[in-house]
C-alpha positions, 0 to 999 in steps of 0.5 A: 500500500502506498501511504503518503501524508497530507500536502506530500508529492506522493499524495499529489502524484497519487491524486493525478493518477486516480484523476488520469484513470477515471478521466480516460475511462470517461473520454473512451466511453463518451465514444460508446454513446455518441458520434460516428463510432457509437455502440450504442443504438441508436447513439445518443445526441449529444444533449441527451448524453450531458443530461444522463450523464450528468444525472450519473456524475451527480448522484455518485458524487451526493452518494458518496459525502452523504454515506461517508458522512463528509457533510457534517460540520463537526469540527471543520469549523469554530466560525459561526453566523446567525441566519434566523434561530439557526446557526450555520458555518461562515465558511457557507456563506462562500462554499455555496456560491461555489457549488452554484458556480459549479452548476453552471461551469457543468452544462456551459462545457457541453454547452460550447461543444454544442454551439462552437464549430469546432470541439478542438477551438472549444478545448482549447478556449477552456483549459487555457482559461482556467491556466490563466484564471488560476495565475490571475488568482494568485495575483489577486490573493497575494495582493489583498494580502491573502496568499502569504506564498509566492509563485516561483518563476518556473511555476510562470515558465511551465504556465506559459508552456502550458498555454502554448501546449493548449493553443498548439492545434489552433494553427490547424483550425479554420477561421470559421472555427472562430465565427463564435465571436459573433454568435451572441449566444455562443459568447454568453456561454463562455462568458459564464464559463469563464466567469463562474470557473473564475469565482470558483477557483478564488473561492477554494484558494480563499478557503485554503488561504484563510484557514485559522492558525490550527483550523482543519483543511477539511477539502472532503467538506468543502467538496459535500457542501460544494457538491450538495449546493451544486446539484440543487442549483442544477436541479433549479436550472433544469426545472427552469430550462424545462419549463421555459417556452424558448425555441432555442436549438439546446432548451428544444433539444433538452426537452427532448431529451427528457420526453423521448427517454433514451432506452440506454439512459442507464448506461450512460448514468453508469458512464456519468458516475465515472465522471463524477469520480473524476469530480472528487479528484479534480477538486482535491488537485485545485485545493492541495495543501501548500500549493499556489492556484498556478501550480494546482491548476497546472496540474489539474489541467495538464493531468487532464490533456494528457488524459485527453489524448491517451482517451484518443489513442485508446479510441482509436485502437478500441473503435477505430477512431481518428489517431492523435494528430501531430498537433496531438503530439506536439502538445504532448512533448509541450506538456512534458517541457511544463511538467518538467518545470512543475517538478522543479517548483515542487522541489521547492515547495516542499522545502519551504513547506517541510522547513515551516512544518507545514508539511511532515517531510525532511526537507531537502534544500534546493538551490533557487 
């Protein structure tokens, strides 16, 4: 069994590898149930996958802090408000706002599948956005004096890498791939997207940031209330969709996928579930002890790229689909470049953190 402790390389290692494998289980199954290369059948639209699939992710993620108890406050917290005869945990007053900024950042994604031309441009938009969004947090927290750490120079090196591996596929795109700049609709959504991923990653990094001296950093908790807020919110949304008269092409084909129940609808919960593991993983990568929002977030999202494209090559030898491109590759050998910066700055890290015994690690001293 490999033991590791909390804020340790190994833990971080152990959380993108448990990322890395539910994420290509995903992708590879995502080809079961739509396109060209679907096993199902008939195959599913892509609406009508993000609404099982979704139902899936979200009731695996509910079973699991409701079963295993992670919702309950305890001793997450000393800090309480008043909210009518009750008293609730401070940290809620954010933590929800989070989880309703969940709830729109999961059907925006498909949503910008769904309106821009092209998946490839669509991707790219996404990680990159969350790259830079992680980078503008830290600015923003260390400058309100919230964020005590700083961010190395190889942390800035391997995001620049990092956004160069996301744009490498832009220079095969056509200039109508990027007609979206005139579609209303097409940039309310990723104004959404972006402004939602935005307040969530501040507000996990101002959870991380503003524990008290001795306070617990419970991210199993965060994740419950986080999670429980966003499937109510989601649940809102989708009464709100449903019984909207909008002849919009997604709300019409929302309704439908909703009145015309798909005979595999099971599956694809099934398939959901695997996404909603990736969920815990991907948060406890955003929240890991002692790292700056650049470096989680670089991970997070490189982790995912390079799940991105094993889910290709798995797809192609399983279903006979489209082999990684060049630019597939070419993205991969910038990925690597990063990684290898990233290792340099955790290096670091976890020298600083073991000398402040924040972490339990015998420090080794590496030269700046």
């Amino acid at each position: 069994m490999w033991k590791t402790s909390e804020g340790s390389t190994g833990r971080l290692v152990q959380l993108c590898l448990a990322y890395y494998f539910f994420y290509v289980i995903f992708g590879v199954a995502t080809k079961c149930f739509t396109g060209h290369y679907a096993v199902v059948s008939p195959a599913m639209t892509d609406m009508e996958f993000l609404v099982w699939s979704t139902l899936g992710g979200s009731l695996i993620c509910l079973l699991v802090v409701l079963v295993a108890g992670w919702w309950r406050t305890g001793t997450k917290t000393d800090r309480f408000v008043p909210m009518g005869p009750l008293r609730m945990p401070a940290e809620y007053l954010y933590i929800i706002p989070s989880g309703v900024c969940t709830a729109v950042v999961i059907p925006t994604t498909t949503l910008m599948y769904m309106l821009l031309k092209s998946v490839m441009v669509a991707m790219i938009i996404m990680r990159a956005s969350v790259i830079v969004i992680s980078r503008l947090v830290d600015e923003a927290q260390i400058r309100q004096g919230i964020l005590q750490k700083r961010v190395y120079w190889e942390e800035n090196v391997a995001m620049a890498f990092a956004v160069a591996a996301a744009a490498t596929q832009i220079f095969l795109a056509r200039s109508e791939d990027f007609d979206f700049v005139k579609n209303t609709a097409a940039m309310a959504v990723l104004s959404a997207y972006i402004g939602a991923y935005a307040c969530r990653i501040y507000i996990m990094n101002y959870y991380k940031n503003t524990r008290p001296k001795g306070a617990p950093l419970d991210n199993k908790w965060f994740f419950s209330i986080e999670q429980i807020s966003a499937s109510a919110a989601m649940s809102l949304i989708a009464l709100g969709v449903f019984a909207s008269s909008s002849a919009a092409r997604p709300v019409l084909e929302f309704h439908a996928a909703l009145t015309r129940v798909h005979p595999r609808w099971f599956s694809a919960n099934v398939a959901g579930a695997v996404y909603g593991m990736v969920a815990f993983f991907s948060v406890f990568i955003f929240m890991f002890k002692g790292r700056t929002a650049t470096f989680a977030g670089l991970v997070n999202r490189l982790t995912s790229l390079v799940a991105g494209t094993t889910a290709t090559l798995l797809s192609f030898f399983i279903f006979g689909a489209k082999f990684p491109s060049p630019a597939d590759w070419g993205s991969l050998a910038l990925i690597l470049v990063a990684v290898g910066f990233l290792s340099l700055a955790e290096k670091k890290r976890v020298f600083e953190l073991a000398k402040a015994n924040e972490i339990p690690t015998r420090p080794v001293e590496v030269k700046p």
